[in-house]
Biotite code that builds the C-alpha atoms (Angstrom):
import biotite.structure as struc

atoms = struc.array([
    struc.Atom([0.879, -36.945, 5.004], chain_id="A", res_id=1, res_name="UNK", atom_name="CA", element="C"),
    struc.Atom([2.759, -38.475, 8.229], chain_id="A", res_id=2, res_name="UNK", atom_name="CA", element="C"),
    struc.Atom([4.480, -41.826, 8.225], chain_id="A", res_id=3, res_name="UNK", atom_name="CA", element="C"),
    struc.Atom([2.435, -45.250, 9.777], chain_id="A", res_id=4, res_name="UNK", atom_name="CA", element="C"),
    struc.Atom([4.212, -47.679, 11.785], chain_id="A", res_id=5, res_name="UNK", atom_name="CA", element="C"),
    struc.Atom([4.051, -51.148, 11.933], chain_id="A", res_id=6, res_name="UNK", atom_name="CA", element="C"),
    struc.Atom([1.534, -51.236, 14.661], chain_id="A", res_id=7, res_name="UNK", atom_name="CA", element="C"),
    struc.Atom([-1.014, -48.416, 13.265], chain_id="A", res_id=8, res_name="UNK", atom_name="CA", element="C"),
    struc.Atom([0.549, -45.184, 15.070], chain_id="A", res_id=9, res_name="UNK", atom_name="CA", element="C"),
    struc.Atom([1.415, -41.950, 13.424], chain_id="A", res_id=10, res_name="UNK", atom_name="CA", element="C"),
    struc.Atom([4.801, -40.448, 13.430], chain_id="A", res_id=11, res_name="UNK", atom_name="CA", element="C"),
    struc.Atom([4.692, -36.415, 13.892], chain_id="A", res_id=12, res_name="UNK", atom_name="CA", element="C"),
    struc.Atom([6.817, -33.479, 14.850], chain_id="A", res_id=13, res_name="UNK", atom_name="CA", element="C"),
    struc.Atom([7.237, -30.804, 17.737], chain_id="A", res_id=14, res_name="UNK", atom_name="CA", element="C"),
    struc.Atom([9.461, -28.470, 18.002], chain_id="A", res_id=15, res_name="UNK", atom_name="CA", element="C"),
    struc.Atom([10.663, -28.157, 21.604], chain_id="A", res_id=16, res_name="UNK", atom_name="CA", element="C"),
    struc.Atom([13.028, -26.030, 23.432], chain_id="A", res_id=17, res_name="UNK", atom_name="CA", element="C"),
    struc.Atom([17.300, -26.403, 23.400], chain_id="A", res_id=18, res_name="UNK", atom_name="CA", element="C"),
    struc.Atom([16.708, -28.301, 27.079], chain_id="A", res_id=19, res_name="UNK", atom_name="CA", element="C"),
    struc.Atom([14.059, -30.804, 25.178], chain_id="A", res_id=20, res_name="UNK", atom_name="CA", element="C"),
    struc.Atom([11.162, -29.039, 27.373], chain_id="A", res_id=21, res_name="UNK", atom_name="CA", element="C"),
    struc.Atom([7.974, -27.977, 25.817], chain_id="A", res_id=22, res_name="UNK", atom_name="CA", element="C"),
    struc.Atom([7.624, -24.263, 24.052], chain_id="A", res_id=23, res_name="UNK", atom_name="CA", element="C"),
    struc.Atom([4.492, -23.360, 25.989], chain_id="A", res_id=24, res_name="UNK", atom_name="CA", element="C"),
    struc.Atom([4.771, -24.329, 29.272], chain_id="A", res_id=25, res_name="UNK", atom_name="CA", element="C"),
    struc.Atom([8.629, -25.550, 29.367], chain_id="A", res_id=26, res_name="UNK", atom_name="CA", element="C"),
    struc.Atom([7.129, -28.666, 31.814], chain_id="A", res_id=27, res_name="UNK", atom_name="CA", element="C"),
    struc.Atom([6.999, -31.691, 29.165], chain_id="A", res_id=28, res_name="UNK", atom_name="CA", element="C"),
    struc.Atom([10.479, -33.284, 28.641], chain_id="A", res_id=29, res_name="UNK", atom_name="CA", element="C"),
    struc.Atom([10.541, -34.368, 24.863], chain_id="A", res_id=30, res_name="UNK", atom_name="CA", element="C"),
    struc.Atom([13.675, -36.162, 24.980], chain_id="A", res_id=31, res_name="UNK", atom_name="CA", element="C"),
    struc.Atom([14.122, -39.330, 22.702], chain_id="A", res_id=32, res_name="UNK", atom_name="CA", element="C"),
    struc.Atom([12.627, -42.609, 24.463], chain_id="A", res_id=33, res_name="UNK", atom_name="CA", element="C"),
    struc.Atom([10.222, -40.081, 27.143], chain_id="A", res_id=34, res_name="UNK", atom_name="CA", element="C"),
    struc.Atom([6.356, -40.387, 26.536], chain_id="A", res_id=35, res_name="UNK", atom_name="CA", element="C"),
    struc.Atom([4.319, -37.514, 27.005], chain_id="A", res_id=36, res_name="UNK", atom_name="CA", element="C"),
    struc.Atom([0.798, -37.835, 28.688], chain_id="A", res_id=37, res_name="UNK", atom_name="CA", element="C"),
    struc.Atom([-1.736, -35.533, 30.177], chain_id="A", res_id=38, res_name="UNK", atom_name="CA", element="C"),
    struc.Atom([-5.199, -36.223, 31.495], chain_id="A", res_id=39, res_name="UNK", atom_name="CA", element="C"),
    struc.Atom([-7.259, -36.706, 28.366], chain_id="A", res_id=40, res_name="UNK", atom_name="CA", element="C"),
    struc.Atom([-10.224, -34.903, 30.578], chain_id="A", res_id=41, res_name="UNK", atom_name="CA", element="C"),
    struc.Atom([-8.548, -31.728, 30.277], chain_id="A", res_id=42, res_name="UNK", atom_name="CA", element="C"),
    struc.Atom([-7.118, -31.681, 27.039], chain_id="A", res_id=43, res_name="UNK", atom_name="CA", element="C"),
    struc.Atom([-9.678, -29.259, 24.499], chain_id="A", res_id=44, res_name="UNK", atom_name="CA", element="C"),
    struc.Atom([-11.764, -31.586, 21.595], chain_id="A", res_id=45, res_name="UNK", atom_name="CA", element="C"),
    struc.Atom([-13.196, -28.883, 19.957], chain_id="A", res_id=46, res_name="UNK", atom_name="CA", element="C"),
    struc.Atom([-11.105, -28.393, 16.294], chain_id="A", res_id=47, res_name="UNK", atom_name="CA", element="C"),
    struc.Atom([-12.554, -24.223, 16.299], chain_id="A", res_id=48, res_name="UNK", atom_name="CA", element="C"),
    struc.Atom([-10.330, -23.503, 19.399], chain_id="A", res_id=49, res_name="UNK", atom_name="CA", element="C"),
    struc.Atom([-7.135, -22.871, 17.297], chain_id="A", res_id=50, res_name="UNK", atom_name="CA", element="C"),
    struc.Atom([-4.280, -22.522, 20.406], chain_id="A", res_id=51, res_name="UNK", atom_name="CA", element="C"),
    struc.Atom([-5.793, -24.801, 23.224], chain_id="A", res_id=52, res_name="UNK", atom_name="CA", element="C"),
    struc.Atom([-5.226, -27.294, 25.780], chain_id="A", res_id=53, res_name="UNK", atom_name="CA", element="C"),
    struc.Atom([-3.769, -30.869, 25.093], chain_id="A", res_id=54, res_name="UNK", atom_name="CA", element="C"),
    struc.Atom([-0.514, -32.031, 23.850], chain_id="A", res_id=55, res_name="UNK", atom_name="CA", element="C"),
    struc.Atom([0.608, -30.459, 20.409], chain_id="A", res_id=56, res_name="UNK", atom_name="CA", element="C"),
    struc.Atom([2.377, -31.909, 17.040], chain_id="A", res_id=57, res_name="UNK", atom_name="CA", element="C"),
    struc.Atom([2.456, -31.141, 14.294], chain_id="A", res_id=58, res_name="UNK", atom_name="CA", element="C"),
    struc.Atom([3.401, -32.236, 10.246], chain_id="A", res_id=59, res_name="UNK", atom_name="CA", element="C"),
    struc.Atom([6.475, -30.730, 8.233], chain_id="A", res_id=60, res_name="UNK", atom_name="CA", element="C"),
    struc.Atom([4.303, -27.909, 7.287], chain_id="A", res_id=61, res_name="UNK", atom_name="CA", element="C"),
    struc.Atom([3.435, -26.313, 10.217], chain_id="A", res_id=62, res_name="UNK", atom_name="CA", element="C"),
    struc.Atom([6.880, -27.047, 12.271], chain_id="A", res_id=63, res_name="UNK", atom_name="CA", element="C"),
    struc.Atom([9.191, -24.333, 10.033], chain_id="A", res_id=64, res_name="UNK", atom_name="CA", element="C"),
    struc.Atom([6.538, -21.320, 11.299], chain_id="A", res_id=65, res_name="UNK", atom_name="CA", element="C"),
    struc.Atom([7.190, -22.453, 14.937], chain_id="A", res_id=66, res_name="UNK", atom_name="CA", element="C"),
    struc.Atom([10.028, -22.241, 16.905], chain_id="A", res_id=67, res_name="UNK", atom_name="CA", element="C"),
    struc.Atom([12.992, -20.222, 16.719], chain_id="A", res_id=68, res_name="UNK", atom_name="CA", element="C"),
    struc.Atom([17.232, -20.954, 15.870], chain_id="A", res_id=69, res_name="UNK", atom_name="CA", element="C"),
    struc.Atom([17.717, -22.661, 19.379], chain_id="A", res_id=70, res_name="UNK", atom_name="CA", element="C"),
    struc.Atom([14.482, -25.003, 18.937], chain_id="A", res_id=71, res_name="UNK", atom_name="CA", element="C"),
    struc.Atom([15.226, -28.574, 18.539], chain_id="A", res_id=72, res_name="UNK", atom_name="CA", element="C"),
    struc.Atom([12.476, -30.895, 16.419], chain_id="A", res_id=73, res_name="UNK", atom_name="CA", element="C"),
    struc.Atom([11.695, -33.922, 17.809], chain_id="A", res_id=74, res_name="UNK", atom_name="CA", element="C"),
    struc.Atom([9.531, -37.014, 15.863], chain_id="A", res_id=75, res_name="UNK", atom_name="CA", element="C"),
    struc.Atom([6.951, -38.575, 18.314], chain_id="A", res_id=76, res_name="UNK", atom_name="CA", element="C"),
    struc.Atom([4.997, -41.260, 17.635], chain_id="A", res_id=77, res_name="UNK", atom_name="CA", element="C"),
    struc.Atom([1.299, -41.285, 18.110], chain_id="A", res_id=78, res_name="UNK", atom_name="CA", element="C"),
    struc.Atom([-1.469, -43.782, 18.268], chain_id="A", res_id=79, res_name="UNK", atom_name="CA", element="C"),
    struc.Atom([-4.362, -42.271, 16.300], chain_id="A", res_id=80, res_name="UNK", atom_name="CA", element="C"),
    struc.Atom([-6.709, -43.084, 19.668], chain_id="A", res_id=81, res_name="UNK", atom_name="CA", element="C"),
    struc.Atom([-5.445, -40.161, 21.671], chain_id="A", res_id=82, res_name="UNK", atom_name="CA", element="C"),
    struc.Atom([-5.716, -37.385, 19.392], chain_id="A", res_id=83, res_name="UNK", atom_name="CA", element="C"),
    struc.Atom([-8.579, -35.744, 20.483], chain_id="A", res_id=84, res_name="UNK", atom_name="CA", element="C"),
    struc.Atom([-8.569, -32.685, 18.087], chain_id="A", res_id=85, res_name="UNK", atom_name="CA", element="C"),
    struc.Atom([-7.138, -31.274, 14.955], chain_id="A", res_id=86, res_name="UNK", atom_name="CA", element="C"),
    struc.Atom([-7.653, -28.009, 14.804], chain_id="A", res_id=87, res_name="UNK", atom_name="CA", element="C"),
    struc.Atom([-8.820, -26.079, 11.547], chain_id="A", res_id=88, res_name="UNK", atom_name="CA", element="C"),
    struc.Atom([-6.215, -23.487, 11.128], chain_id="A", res_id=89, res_name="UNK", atom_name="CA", element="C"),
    struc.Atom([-3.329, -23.885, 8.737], chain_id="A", res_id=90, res_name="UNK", atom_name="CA", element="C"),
    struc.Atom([-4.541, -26.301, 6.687], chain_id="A", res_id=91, res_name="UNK", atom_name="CA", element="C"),
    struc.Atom([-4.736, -29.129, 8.946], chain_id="A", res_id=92, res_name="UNK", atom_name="CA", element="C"),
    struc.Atom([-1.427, -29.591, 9.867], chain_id="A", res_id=93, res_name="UNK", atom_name="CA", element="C"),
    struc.Atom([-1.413, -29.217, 13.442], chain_id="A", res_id=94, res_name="UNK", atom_name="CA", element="C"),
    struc.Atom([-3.108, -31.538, 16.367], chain_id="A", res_id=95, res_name="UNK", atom_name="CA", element="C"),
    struc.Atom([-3.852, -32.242, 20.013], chain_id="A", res_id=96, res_name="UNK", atom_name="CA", element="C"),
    struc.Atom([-3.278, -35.324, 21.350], chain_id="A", res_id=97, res_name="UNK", atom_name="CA", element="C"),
    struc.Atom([-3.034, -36.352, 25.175], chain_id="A", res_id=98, res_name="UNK", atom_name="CA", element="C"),
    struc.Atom([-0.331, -38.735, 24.816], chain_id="A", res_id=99, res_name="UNK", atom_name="CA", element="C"),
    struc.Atom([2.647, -39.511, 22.567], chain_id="A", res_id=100, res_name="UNK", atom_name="CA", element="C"),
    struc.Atom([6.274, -40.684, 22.706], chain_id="A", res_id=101, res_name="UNK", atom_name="CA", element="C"),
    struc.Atom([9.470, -38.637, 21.585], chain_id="A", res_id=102, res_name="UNK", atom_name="CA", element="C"),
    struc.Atom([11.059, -41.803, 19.176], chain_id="A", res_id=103, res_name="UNK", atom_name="CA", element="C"),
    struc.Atom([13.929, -39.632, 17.180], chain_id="A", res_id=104, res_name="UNK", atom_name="CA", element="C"),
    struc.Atom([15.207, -36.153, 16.810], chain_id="A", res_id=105, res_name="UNK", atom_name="CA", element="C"),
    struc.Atom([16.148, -34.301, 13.492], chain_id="A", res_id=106, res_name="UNK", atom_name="CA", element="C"),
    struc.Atom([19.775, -32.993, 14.375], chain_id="A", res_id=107, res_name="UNK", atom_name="CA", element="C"),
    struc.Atom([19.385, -28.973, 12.840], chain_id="A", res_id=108, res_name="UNK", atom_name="CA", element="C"),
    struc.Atom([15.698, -30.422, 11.583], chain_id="A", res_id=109, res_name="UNK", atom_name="CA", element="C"),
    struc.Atom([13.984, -26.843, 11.284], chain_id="A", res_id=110, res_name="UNK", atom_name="CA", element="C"),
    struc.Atom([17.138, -25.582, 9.484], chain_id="A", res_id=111, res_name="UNK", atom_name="CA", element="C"),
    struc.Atom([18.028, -28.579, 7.368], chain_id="A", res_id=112, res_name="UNK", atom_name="CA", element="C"),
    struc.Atom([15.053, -29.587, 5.269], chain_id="A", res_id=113, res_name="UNK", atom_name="CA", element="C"),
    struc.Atom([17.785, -32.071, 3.190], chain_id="A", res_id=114, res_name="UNK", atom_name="CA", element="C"),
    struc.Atom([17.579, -34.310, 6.732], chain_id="A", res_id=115, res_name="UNK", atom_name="CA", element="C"),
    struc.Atom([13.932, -33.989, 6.907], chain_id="A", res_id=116, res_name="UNK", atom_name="CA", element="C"),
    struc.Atom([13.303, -35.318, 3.616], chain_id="A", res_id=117, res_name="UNK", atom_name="CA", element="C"),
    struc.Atom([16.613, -38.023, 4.320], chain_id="A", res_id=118, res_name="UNK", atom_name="CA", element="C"),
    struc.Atom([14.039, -38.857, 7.406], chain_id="A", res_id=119, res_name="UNK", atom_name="CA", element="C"),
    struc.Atom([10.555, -39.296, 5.449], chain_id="A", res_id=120, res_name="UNK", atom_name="CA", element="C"),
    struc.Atom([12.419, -41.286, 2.612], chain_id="A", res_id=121, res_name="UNK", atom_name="CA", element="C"),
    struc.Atom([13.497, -43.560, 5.681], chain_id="A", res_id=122, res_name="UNK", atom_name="CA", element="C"),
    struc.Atom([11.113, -46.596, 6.012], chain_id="A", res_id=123, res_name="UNK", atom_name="CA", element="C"),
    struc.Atom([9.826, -46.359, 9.279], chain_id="A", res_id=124, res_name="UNK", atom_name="CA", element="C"),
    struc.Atom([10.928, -50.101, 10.379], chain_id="A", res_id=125, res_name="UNK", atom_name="CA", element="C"),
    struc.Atom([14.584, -48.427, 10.037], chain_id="A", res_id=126, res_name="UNK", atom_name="CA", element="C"),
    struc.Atom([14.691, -45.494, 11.791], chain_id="A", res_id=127, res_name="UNK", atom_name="CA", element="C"),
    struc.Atom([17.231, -45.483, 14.698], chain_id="A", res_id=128, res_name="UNK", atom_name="CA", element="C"),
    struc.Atom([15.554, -44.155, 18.048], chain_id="A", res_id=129, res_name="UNK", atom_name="CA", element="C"),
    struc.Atom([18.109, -43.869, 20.968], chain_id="A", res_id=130, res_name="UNK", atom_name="CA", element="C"),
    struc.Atom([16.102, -44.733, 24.047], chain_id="A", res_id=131, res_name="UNK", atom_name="CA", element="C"),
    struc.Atom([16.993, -45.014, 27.741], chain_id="A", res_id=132, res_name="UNK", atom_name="CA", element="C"),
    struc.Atom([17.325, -48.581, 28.987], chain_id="A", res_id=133, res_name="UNK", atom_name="CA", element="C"),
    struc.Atom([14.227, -49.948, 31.002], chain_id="A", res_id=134, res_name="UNK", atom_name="CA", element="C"),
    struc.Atom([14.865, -50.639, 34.219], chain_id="A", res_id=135, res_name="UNK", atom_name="CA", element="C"),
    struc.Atom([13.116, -53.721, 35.552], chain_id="A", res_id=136, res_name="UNK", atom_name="CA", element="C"),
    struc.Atom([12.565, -52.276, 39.622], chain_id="A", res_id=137, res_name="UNK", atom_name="CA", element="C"),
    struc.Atom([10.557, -54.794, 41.674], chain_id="A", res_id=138, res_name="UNK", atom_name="CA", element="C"),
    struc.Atom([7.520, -53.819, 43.912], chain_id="A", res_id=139, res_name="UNK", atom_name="CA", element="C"),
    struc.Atom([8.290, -52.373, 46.788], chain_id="A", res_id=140, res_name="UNK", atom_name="CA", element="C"),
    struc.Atom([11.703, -50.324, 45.262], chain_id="A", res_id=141, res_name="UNK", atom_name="CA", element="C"),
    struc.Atom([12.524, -47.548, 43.370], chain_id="A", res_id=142, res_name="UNK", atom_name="CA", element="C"),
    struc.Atom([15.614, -46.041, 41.385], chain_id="A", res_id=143, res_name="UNK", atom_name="CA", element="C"),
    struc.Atom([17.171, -43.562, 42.959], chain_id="A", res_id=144, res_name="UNK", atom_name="CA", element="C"),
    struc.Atom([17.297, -40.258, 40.482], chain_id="A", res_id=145, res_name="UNK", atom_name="CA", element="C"),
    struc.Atom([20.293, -39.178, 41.357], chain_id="A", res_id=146, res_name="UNK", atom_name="CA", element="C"),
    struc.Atom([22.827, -42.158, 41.662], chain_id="A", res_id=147, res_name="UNK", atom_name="CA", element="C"),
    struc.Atom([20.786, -44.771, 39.557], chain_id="A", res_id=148, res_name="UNK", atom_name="CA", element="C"),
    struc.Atom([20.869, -47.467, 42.595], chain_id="A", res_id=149, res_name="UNK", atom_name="CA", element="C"),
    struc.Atom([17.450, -49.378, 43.244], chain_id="A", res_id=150, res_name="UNK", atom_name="CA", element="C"),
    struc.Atom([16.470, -49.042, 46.843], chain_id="A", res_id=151, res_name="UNK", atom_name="CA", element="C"),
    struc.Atom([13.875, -50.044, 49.117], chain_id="A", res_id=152, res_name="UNK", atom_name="CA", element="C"),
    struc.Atom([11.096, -47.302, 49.289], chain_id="A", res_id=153, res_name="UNK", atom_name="CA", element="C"),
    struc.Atom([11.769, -46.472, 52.451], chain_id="A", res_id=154, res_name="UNK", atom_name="CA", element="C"),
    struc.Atom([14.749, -45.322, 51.848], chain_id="A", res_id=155, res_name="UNK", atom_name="CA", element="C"),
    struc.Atom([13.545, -42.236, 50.112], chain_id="A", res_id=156, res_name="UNK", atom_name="CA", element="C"),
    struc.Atom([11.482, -39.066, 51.859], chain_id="A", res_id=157, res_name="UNK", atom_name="CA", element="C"),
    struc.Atom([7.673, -38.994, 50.694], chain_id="A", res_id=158, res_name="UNK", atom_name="CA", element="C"),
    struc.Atom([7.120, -36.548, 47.815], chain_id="A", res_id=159, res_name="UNK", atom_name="CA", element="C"),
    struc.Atom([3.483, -35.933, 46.894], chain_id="A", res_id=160, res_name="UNK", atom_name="CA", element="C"),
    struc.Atom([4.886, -34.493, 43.410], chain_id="A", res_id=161, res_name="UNK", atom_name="CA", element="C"),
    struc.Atom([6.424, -37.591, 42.442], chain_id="A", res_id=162, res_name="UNK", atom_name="CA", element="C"),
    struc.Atom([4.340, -40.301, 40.627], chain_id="A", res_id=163, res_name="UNK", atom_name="CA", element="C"),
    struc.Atom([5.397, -43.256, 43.296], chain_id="A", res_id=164, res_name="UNK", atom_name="CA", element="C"),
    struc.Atom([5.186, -40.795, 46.653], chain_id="A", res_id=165, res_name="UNK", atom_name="CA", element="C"),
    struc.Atom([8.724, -40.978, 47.472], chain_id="A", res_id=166, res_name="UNK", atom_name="CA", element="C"),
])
């Protein structure tokens, strides 16, 4: 019972914590415009493991059992080729997927079900999603995380932790 886009993706929910990181593992920032990916190697396919490994959203039934008064509840948007499982426990109305993107959050969500409903009845072409601008940075450059400037790459120390190195 979850919303289709334009294109053929999925809108779901996830409750996250107050600082927009995931419950579980608090590494995932969910905050509107930030996609979400793991290595779909890793992430569990088999539907009988209930709690498992892989990225997890859920539908309006399942999100008001999770969570607790601080949680904030997020709408990501999913294309139906990386879910890899759904598992069988509470009535099918949580999944694993191995990537998504955080597209809107429900201000009070868990706690106001009159703005969840105010968010279904919203056709899906209209719903507002604050993103961060994109950045075009040329090869050879990267923006610098802490005053915004693009800079040559070797103006940054290498940083195996980082996706680009530096």
């Amino acid at each position: 019972n979850l919303p289709i886009t334009p294109e053929g993706n999925f809108l779901a929910y996830k409750m996250v914590r107050n600082d927009y990181k995931d419950i579980h593992s608090g590494t995932f920032d969910n905050s509107v415009g930030k996609i979400c990916e793991e290595d779909p190697k890793k992430c569990d396919t088999n539907r009988n493991n209930l709690c498992s490994k892989g990225l997890h959203f859920c539908s309006k039934e399942y999100f008001s059992s999770f969570g607790d008064a601080t949680s904030r509840l997020m709408v990501l948007e999913i294309n139906p080729a990386d879910v890899v499982s759904i598992p069988s426990d509470y009535n099918l109305s949580k999944g694993r997927c191995w990537k998504y993107k955080v597209v809107a959050e429900i201000p009070n969500g868990k706690h106001d079900q009159e703005k969840v409903k105010e968010f279904e009845s919203t056709p899906v072409q209209e719903i507002k999603v604050k993103t961060d601008p994109e950045v075009s940075v040329p090869a050879g450059k990267k923006k610098c995380s802490k005053c915004g400037e693009i800079k040559p790459l070797d103006d940054f120390h290498n940083d195996n932790k980082t996706k680009s190195g530096k």
